[in-house]
C-alpha positions as CSV (number, residue, x, y, z in Angstrom):
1,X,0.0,0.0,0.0
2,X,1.2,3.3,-0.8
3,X,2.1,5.9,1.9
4,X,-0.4,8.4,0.7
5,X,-2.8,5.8,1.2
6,X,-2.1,4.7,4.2
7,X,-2.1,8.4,5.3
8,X,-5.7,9.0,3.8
9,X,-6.8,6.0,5.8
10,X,-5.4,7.8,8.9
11,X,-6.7,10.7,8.5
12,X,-10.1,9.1,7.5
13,X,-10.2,7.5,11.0
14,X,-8.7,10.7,12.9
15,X,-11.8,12.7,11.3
16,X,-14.5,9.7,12.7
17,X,-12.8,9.6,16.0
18,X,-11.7,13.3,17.2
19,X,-15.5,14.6,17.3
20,X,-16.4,11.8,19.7
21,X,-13.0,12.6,22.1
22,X,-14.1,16.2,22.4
23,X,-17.5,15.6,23.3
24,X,-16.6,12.7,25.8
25,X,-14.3,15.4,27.0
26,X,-17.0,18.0,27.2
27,X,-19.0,15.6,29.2
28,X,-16.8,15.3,31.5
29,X,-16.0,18.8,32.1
30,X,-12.2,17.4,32.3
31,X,-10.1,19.5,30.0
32,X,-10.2,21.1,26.7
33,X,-8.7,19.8,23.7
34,X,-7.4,21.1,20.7
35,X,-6.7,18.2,18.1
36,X,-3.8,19.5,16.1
37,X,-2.6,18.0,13.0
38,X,-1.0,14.6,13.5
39,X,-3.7,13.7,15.8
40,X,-1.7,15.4,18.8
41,X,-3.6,16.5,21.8
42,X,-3.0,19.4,23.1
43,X,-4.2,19.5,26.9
44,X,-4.5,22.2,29.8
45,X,-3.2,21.2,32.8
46,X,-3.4,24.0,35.2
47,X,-6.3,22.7,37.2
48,X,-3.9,18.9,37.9
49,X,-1.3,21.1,38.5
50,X,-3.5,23.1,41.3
51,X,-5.2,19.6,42.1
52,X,-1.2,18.5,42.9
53,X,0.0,21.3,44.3
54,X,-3.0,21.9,47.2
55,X,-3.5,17.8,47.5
56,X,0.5,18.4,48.9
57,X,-0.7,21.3,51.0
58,X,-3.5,19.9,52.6
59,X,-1.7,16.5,53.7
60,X,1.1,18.8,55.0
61,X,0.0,21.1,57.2
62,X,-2.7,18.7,59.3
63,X,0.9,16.6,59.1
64,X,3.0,19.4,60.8
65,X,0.2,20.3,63.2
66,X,-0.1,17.0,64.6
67,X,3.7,16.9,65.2
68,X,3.6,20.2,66.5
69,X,0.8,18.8,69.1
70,X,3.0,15.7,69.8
71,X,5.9,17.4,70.4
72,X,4.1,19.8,72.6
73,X,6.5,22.4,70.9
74,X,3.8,25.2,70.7
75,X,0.6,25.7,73.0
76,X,-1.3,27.5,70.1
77,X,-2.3,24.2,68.8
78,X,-5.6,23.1,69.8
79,X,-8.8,22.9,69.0
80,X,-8.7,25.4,65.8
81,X,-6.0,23.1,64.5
82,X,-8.7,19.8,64.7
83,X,-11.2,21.6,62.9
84,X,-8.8,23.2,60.2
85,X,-7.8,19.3,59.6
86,X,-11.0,18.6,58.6
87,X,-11.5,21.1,56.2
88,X,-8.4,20.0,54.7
89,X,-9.5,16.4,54.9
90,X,-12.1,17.8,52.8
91,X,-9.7,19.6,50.7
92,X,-7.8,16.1,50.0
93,X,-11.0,14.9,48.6
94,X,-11.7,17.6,46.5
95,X,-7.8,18.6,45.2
96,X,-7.9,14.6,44.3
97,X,-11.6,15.0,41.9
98,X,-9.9,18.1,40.5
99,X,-7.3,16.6,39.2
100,X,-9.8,13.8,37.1
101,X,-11.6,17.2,36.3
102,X,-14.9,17.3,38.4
103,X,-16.1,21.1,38.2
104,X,-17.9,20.9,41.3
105,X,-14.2,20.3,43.3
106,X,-13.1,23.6,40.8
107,X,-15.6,25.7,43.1
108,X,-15.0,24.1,46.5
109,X,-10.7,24.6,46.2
110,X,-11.7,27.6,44.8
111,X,-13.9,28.3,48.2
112,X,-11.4,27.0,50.5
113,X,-8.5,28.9,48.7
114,X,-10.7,32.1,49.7
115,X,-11.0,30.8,53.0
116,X,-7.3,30.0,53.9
117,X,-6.5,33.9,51.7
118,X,-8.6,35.2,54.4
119,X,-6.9,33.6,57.2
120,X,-3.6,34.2,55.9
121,X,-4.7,37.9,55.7
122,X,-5.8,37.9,59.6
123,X,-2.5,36.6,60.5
124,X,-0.2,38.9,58.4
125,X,-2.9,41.5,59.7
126,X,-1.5,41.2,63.3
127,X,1.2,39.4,63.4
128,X,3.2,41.7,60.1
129,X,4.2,40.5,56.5
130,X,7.5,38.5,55.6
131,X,8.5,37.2,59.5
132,X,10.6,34.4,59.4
133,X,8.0,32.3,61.6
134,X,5.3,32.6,59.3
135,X,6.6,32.2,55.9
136,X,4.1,29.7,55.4
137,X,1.4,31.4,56.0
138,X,2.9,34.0,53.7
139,X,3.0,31.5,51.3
140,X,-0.5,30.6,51.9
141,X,-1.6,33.2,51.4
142,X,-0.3,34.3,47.7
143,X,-0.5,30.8,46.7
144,X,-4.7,31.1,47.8
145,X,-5.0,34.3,45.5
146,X,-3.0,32.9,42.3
147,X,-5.4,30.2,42.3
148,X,-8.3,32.0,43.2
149,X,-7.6,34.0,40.0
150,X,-6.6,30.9,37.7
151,X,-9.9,29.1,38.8
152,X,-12.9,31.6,38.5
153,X,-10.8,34.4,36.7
154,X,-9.4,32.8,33.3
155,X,-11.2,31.3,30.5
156,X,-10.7,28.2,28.4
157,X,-11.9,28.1,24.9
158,X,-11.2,25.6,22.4
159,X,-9.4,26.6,19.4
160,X,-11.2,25.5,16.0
161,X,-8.7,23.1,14.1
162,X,-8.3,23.9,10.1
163,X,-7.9,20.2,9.9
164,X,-11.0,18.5,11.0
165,X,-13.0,21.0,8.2
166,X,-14.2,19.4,4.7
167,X,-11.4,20.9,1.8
168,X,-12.3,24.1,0.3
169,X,-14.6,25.5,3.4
């Protein structure tokens, strides 16, 4: 069989299938996709990067409270500190169906990222900004508004593809 042959069958098939993957993604509310030429999919990936990056964030700090408590190193750590875990057992949950592109766990780390902004704000409210104590809450707190703004701020459209249209339209 010839090459251009074998390339007309290919594209053939990529034509049938590429509809179907963008609706199934659609569906989903997972992730856009742009099918490029070559059958290539292109992908966003900032919401499993944010998924990642607040799952690691919300095993952490319950982690270094309860070590804190253990080591009875600071007496600030008590019943605030239970409560706070559960939210970020909560947050666990929902940073994990982020990443698999649930839009329901979009709003909720969205909601919580508001909620830990505010709380970093109350404690670089009294305490003061850039202490060497509280970087992490610092860090908490920037890291809350950057993805407060990448989830309910930016939009995602899907490019048309030039390749998937009948020749001469």
């Amino acid at each position: 069989m010839e090459a251009n042959q074998l390339r007309h069958r290919r594209l053939k098939r990529h034509r049938r299938l590429a509809p179907r993957a963008e609706l199934k993604a659609g569906r989903r509310q997972r992730f856009v996709m742009n099918v490029r030429k070559g059958g290539q999919i292109r992908i966003m990936k900032t919401q499993r990067t944010l998924g990642a990056l607040w799952l690691v964030t919300f095993l952490a700090a319950p982690s270094y409270w309860l070590w804190e408590f253990l080591q009875k190193s600071a007496t600030a750590y008590d019943g605030t500190h239970a409560w706070l875990s559960l939210i970020c057992l909560f947050g666990v949950i929902a940073s994990i169906f982020l990443m698999m592109g649930a839009k329901w766990a979009r709003i909720c780390i969205g909601l919580l990222a508001i909620f830990f902004a505010f709380a970093g704000l109350s404690e670089i409210w009294e305490q003061g900004w850039l202490r060497a104590d509280k970087w992490a809450d610092d860090a908490t707190f920037v890291f809350s508004l950057v993805t407060v703004v990448l989830l309910f701020f930016r939009r995602y459209e899907t490019l048309p593809d030039k390749s998937l249209q009948p020749p001469g339209g």
